[in-house]
PLY file of the C-alpha trace (Angstrom):
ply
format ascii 1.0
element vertex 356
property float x
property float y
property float z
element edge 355
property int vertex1
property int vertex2
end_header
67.51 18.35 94.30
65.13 19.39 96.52
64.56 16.98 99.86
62.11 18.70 101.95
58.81 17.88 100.41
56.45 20.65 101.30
56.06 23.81 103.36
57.04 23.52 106.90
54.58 25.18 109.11
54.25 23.64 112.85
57.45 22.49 115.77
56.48 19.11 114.73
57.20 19.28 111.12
60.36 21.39 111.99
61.83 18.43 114.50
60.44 15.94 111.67
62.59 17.89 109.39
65.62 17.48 111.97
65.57 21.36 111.85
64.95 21.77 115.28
65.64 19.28 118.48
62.87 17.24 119.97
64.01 18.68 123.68
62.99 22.08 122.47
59.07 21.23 121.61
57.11 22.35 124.14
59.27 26.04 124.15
59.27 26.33 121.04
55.46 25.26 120.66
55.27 28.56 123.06
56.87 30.80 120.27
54.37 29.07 117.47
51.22 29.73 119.65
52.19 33.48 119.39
54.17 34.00 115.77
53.38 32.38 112.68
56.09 29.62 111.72
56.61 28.71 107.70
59.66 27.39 105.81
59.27 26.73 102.14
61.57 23.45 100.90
63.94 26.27 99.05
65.05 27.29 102.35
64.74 24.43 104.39
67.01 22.47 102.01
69.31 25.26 102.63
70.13 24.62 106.07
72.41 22.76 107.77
71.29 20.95 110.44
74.80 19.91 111.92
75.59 23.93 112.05
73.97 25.42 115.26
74.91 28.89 113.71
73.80 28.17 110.58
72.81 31.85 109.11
70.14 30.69 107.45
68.42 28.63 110.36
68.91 31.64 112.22
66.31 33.20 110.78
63.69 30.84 109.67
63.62 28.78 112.49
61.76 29.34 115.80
63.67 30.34 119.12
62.60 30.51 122.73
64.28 34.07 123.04
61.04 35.22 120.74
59.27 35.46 123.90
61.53 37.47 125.87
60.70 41.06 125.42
62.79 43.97 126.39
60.87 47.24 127.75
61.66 49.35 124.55
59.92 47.00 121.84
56.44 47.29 120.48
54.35 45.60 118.86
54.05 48.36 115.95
58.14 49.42 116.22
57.96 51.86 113.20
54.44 53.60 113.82
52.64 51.92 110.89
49.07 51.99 112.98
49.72 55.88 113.79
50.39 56.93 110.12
47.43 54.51 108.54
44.33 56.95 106.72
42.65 53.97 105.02
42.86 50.19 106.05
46.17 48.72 104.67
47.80 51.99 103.59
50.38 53.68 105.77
51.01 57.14 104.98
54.55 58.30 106.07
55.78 60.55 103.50
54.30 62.77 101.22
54.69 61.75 97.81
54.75 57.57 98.67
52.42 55.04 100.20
52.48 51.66 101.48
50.02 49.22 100.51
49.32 46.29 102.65
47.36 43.92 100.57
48.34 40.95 102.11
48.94 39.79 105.83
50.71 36.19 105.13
54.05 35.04 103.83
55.85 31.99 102.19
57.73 32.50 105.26
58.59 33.96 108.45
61.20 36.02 109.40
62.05 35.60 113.53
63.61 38.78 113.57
59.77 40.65 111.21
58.95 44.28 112.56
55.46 43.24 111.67
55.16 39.73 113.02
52.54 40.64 115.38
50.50 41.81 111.94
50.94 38.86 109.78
50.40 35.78 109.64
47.39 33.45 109.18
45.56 34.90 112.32
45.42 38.06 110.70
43.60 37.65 107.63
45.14 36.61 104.27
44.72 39.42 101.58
43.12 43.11 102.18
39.07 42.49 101.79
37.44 43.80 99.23
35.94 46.27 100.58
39.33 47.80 102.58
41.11 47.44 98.82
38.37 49.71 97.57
38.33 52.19 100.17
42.50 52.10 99.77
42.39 52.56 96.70
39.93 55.71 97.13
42.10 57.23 99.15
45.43 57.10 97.07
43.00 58.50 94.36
42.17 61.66 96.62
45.56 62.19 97.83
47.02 63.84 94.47
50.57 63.92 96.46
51.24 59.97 96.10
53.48 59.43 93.50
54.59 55.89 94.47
52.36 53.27 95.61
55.00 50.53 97.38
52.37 47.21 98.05
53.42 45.04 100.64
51.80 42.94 103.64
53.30 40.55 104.24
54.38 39.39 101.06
52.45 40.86 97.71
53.61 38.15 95.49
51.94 35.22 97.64
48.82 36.47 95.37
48.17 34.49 92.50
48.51 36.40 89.29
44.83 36.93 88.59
45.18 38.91 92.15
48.33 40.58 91.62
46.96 41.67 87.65
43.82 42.87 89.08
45.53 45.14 92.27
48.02 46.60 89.35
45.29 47.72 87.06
43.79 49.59 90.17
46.04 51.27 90.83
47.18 52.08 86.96
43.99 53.57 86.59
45.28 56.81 89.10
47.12 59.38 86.79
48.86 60.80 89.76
50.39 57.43 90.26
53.53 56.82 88.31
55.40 54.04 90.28
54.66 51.01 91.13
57.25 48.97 93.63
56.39 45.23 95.16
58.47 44.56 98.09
58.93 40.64 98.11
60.97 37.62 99.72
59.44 35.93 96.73
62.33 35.22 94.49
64.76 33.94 96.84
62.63 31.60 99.52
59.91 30.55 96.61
61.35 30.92 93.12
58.97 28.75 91.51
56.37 31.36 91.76
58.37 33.70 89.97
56.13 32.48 86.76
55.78 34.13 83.10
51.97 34.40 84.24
53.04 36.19 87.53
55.07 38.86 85.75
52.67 39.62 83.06
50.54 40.44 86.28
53.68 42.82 87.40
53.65 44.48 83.59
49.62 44.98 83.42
50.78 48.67 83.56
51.97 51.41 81.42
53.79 52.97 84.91
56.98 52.02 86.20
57.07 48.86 88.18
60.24 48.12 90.58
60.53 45.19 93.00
62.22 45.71 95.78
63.82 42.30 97.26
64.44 40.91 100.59
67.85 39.09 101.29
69.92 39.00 103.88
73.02 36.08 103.01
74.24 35.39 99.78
73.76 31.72 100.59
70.09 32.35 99.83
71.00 33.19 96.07
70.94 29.76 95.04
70.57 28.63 91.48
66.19 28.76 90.88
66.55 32.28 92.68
69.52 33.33 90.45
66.68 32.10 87.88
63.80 33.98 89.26
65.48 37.14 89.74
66.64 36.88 85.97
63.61 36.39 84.79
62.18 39.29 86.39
65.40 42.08 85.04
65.08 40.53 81.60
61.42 41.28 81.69
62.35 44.83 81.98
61.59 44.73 85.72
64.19 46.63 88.01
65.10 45.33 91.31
66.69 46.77 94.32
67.45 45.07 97.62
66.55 45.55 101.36
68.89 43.33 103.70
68.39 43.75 107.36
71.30 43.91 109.69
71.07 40.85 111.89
73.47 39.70 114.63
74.90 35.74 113.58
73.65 36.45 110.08
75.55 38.70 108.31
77.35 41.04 111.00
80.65 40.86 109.83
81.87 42.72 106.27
82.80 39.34 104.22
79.41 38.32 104.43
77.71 41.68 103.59
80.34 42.41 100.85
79.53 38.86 99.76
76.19 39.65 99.20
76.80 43.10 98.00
78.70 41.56 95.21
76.50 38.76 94.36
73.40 41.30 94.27
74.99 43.65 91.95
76.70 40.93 89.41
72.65 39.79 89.30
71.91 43.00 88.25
70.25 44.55 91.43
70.94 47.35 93.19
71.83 47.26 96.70
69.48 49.41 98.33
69.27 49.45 102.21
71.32 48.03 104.74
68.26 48.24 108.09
68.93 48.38 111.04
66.84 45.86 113.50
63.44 47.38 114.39
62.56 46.81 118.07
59.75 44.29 117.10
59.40 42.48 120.27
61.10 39.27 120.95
63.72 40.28 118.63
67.30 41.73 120.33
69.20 38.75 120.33
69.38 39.61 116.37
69.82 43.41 116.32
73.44 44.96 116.44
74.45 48.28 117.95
74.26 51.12 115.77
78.08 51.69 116.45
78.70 47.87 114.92
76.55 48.81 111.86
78.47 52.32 110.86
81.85 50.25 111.69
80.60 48.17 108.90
79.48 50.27 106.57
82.96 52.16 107.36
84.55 48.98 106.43
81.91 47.75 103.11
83.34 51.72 102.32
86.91 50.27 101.95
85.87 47.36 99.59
83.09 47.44 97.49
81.75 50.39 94.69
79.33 52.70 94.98
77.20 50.66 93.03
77.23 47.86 95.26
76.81 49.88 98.91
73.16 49.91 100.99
72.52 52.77 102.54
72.54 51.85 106.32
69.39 53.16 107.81
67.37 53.30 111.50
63.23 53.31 110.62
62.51 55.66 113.89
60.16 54.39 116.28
56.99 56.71 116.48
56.62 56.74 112.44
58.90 59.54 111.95
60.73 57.83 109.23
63.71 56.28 108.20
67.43 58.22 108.89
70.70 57.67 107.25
72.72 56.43 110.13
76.05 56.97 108.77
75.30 60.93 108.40
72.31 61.79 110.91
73.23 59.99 113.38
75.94 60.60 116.15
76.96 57.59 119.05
77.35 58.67 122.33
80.05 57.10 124.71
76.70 55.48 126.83
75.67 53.89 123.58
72.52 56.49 123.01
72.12 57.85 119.50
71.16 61.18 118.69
69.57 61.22 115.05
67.94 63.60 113.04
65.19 63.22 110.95
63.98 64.38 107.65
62.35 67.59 109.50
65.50 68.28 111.14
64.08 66.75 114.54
65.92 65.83 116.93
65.62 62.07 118.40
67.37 59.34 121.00
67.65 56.06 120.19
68.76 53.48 122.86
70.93 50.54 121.83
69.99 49.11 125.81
67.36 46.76 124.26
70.13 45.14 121.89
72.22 41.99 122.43
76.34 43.07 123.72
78.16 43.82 120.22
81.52 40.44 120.42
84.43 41.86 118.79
0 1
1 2
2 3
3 4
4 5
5 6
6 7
7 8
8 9
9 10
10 11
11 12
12 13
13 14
14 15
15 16
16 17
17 18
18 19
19 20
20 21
21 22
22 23
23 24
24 25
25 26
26 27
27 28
28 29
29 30
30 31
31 32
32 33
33 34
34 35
35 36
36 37
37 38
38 39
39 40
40 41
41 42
42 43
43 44
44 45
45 46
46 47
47 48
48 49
49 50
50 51
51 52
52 53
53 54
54 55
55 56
56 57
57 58
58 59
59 60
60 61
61 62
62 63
63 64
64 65
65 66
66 67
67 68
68 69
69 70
70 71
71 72
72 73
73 74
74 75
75 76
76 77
77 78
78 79
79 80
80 81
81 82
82 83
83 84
84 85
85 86
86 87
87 88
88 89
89 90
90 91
91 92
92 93
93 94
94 95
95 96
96 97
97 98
98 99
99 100
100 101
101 102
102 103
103 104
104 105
105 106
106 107
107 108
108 109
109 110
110 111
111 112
112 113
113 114
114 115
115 116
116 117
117 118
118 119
119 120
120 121
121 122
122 123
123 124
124 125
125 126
126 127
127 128
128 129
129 130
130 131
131 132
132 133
133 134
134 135
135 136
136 137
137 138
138 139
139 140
140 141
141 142
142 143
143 144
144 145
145 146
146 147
147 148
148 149
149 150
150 151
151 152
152 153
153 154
154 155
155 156
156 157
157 158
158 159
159 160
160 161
161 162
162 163
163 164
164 165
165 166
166 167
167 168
168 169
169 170
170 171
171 172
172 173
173 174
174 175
175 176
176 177
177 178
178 179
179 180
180 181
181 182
182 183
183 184
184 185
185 186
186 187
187 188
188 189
189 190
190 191
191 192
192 193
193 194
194 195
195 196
196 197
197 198
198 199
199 200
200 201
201 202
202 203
203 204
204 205
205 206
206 207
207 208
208 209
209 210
210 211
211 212
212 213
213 214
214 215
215 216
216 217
217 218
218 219
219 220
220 221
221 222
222 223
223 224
224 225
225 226
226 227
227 228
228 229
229 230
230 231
231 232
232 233
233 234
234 235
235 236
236 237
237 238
238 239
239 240
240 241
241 242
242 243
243 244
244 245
245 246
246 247
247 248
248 249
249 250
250 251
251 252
252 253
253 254
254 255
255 256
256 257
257 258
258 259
259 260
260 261
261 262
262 263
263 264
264 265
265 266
266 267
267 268
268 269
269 270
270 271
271 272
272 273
273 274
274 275
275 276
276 277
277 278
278 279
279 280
280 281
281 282
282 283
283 284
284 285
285 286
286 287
287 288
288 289
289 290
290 291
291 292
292 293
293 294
294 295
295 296
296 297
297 298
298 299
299 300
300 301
301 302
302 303
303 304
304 305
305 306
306 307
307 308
308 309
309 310
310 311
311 312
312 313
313 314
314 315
315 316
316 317
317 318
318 319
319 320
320 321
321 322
322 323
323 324
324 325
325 326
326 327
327 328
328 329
329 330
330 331
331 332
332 333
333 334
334 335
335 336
336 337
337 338
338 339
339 340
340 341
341 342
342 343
343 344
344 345
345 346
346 347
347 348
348 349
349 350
350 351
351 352
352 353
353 354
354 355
């Protein structure tokens, strides 16, 4: 039964909700001047409100520690603006694009590598015009084999949107894969409609989704629905779980999810390591903690049901496997290697002190 009665978008309606103490207004007013703040019902009748560390809480809800910034963050952490040919499209690799088309979300992640590029302020959807000139572009750039759209959230479209966006892109031979990377499923289910995944299936290429999740608590029952509804259409999913410090930093709860992903029938894809988006180290780990982990999740769980653990470089040189190209120094620097063999250092400094 569902007891929050709509979307949750302001302080007010999150100490209304009894989400968030009335002492904390006005500093937490300061966080929602800068970064968007929405919590559908699905997840705001998921949280406990008697739990201070309640996991999910943790990562809906606003905190005054979003506005303390740590000299390594940036407000692009991954290089999206440096590797962008054509508005919304980021070019990174040769054969794959993204494709922002939207800038808004159901809701919004505290710990979001883009959260200084979505949200209301920035625009809803990609114009019209940008979408065409996008689209040009991944026409003339025979290379792109994979379009992967995301914003923000993709599936925030309505299905006339989505439908129209799919047949675009159809229409490029070179094209052959289509992948929507959504929270959808999990923190909105009831948009996971027949209507919205006929818009998914307009296509005669391959269409994955890739899904965000980070605790199994947020597999409830109408996601368990959604999600179904999506493999039995034929759809494929994978999932993307980022690696978040009072979340799911400890093996139960990643093999938890692990487990709960795969016996839905998707395929645990990566395990990320927190971007230095700024406002954001009191949720990343070391990168030592995260390969103890994955050392651990090694023990217990199937190769079918393991991430691969992974650091998205700063400077948009792409993502690295961090339990093979990438070695931990005793000062807590990491020396990594990217896909061209290029040497980098990453600095754990800017995270918050790994608790036994």
């Amino acid at each position: 039964m569902t007891r929050t009665p709509r979307k949750l978008t302001s302080v007010d309606d999150l100490i209304a909700a009894e989400l968030a103490p009335d002492s904390a207004r006005d500093a937490l007013n300061k966080v929602g001047a800068r970064y968007a703040i929405s919590v559908t019902p699905a997840v705001a009748d998921l949280i406990d409100p008697n739990d201070t560390a309640d996991p999910i809480a943790r990562q809906f809800v606003p905190d005054a520690r979003e506005l303390e910034t740590r000299p390594a963050e940036r407000d692009d952490p991954i290089g999206d603006r440096i590797k962008s040919p054509a508005p919304g499209v980021v070019h990174r690799y040769p054969d794959r694009v993204l494709l922002k088309i939207a800038s808004v979300c159901p809701v919004y992640c505290r710990f979001c590598f883009r959260r200084e590029m979505v949200g209301p302020a920035n625009g809803e959807t990609l114009s019209a015009d940008d979408l065409t000139a996008a689209v040009a572009y991944i026409r003339a750039t025979p290379a792109v084999w994979e379009v992967i759209l995301t914003g923000g959230d993709p599936l925030i479209l309505s299905p006339r949107r989505i439908r129209e966006v799919t047949e675009m892109l159809s229409a490029i031979p070179h094209v052959k894969i289509l992948r929507w990377h959504t929270r959808v499923p999990v923190v909105d289910p009831d948009r996971v409609t027949d209507e919205l995944i006929a818009a998914l299936k307009a296509t005669h290429k391959t269409v994955f989704v890739g899904l965000h999740t980070n605790h199994a608590r947020e597999l409830t029952g109408s996601a368990r629905t959604a999600v179904a509804k999506l493999v039995d259409a034929g759809i494929p999913l994978v999932s993307q779980t980022v690696l978040l410090k009072g979340v799911n930093d400890d093996a139960d709860t990643l093999e938890n999810l692990m487990r709960a992903l795969v016996e839905l029938r998707v395929k645990p894809y990566y395990l990320h390591h927190g971007d230095l988006a700024p406002g954001t180290a009191h949720f990343r780990t070391t990168i030592a903690k995260g390969q103890k982990l994955m050392r651990e999740l090694r023990k217990r769980l199937s190769g079918l049901a393991l991430p691969t653990y992974v650091l998205d470089l700063p400077g948009a040189h792409g993502k690295v496997p961090l339990e093979s190209y990438a070695s931990v120094e005793p000062s807590g620097r990491t020396r990594l290697r990217d896909a061209h063999d290029q040497e980098h250092v990453y600095d754990d400094c800017c995270s918050a002190p790994d608790i036994p």
